[in-house]
C-alpha positions as CSV (number, residue, x, y, z in Angstrom):
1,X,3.8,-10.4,14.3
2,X,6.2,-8.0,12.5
3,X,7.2,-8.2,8.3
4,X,10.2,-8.6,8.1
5,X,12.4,-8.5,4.3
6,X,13.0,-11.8,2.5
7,X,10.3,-13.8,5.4
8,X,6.5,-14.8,4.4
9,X,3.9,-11.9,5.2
10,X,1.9,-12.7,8.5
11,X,-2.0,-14.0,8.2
12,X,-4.0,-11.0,8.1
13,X,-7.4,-10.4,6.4
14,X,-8.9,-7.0,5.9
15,X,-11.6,-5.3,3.4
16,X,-10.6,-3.1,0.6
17,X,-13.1,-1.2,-1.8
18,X,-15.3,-3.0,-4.2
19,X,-16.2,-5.5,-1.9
20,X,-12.4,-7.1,-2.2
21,X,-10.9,-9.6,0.5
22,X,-7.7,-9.0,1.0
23,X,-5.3,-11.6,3.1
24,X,-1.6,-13.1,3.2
25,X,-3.7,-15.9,0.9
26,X,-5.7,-14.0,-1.7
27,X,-2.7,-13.3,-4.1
28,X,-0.5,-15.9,-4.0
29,X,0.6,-16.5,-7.3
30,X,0.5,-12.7,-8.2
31,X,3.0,-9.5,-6.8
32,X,1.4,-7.5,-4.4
33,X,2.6,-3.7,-4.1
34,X,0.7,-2.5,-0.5
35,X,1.6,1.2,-0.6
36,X,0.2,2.8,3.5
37,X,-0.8,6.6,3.4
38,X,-1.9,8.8,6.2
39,X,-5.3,10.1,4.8
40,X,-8.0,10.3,2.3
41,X,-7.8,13.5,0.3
42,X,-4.4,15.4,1.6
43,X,-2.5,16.6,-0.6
44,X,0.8,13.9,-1.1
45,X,-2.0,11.3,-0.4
46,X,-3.6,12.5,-3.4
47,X,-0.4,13.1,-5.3
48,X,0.8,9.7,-4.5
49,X,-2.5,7.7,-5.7
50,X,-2.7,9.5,-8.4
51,X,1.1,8.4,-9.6
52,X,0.1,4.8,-8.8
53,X,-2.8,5.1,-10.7
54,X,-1.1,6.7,-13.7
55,X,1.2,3.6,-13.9
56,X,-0.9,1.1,-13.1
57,X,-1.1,-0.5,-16.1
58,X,2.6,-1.1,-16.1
59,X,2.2,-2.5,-12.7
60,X,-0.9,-4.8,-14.2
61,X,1.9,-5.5,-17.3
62,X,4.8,-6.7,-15.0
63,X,2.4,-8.9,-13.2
64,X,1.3,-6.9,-9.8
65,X,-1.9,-5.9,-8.2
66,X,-1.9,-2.7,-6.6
67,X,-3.7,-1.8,-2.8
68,X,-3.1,1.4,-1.2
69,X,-3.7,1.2,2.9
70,X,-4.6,4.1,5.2
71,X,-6.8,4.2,8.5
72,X,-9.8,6.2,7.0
73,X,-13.3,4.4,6.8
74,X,-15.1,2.8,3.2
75,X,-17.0,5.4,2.7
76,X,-14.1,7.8,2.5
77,X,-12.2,5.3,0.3
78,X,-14.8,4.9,-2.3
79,X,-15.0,8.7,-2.2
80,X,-11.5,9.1,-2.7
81,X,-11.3,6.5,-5.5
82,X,-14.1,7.8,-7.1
83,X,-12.8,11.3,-7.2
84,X,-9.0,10.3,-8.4
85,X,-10.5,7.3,-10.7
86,X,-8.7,5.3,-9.2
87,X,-8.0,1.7,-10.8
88,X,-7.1,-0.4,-7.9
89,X,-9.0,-0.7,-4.7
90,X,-8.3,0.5,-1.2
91,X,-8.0,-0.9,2.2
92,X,-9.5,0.2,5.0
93,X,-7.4,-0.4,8.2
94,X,-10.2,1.2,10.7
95,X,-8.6,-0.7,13.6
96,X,-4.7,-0.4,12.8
97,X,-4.2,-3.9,12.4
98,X,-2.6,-4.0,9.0
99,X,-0.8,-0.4,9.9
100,X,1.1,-2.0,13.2
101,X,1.9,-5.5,11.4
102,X,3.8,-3.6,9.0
103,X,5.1,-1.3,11.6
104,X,4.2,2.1,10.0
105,X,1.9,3.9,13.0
106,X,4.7,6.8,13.9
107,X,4.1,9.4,16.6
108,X,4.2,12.6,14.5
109,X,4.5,15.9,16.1
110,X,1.4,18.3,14.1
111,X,1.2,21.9,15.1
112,X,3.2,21.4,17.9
113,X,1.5,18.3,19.2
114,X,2.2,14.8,19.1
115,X,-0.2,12.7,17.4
116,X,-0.1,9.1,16.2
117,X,-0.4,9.0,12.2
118,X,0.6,6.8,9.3
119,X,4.4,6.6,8.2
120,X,4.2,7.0,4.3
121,X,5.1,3.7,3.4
122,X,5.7,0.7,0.8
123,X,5.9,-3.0,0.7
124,X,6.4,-5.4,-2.3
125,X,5.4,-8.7,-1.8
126,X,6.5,-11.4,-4.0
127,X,3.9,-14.4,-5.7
128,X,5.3,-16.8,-3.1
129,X,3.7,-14.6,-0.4
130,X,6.8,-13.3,0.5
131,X,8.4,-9.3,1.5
132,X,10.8,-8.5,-0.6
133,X,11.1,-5.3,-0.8
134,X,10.2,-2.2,1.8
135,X,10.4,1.8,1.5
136,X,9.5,3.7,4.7
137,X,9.2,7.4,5.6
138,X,9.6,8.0,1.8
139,X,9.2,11.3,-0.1
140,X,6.6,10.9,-2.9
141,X,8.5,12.1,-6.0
142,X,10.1,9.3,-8.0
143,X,9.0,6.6,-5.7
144,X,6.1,5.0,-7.9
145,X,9.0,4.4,-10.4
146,X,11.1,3.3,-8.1
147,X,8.7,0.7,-7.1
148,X,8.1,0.0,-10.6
149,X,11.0,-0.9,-11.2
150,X,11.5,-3.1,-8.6
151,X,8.5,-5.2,-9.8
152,X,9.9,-5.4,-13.4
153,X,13.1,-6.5,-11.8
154,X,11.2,-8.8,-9.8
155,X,9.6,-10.6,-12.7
156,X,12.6,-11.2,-14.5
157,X,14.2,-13.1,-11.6
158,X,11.2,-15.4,-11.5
């Protein structure tokens, strides 16, 4: 089951850092910004959490929780978020699920060989559970504001 702009998200479940549960269920009520990275500790991954967390407590103010999704293991997420201090938690999509529900596994071409990897990615989900928003095979500069922006918007049209 595909996501698909202005439809409900699709029942999934998966387990994020801290011990958190997150599903299509768990926020209702609340915005949901998923942002999917490629990996742990590269260098946009890094640059990219680290925006997110710098303006997380504007996302916390407009009424958003905040999960960023890649394919790496817990161990290298709590890692991760430990290093960058990171204020929101992390899912760990071992088996792809989340990854090809939201349609972001890409074949890449790396060194001159082509290799399945994680389309840099963002979803904003709306308190009724819904997608209202999607960014994919975005540049990292500017887009945490851009999201942003479109929570704030987001909230005032509730």
């Amino acid at each position: 089951m595909a996501v698909v702009v202005n439809k409900p998200i699709p029942e999934f479940e998966s387990q994020a850092t801290g011990g958190v549960k997150v599903s299509n269920q768990t926020h209702l009520g609340q915005t949901v910004v998923l942002y999917f990275y490629p990996k742990d500790n590269t260098p946009g991954c890094t640059t990219e959490a680290m925006q997110f967390r710098d303006k997380y407590k504007d996302f916390v103010k407009a009424g958003a929780q905040v999960f960023g999704v890649s394919r790496d293991n817990m161990k290298s997420h709590d890692e991760f978020k430990t290093k960058l201090e990171l204020p929101f938690e992390l899912i760990a999509d071992t088996e792809e699920k989340m990854c090809h529900m939201f349609g972001v596994v890409k074949n890449k071409i790396m060194y001159g060989k082509k290799v399945k990897g994680i389309e840099r990615s963002t979803f904003l989900i709306g308190a009724d559970g819904v997608l209202k928003h999607e960014w994919r095979g975005l540049k990292v500069p500017g887009h945490v504001e851009e999201v942003l922006k479109a929570v704030k918007t987001l909230k005032k049209a509730a």
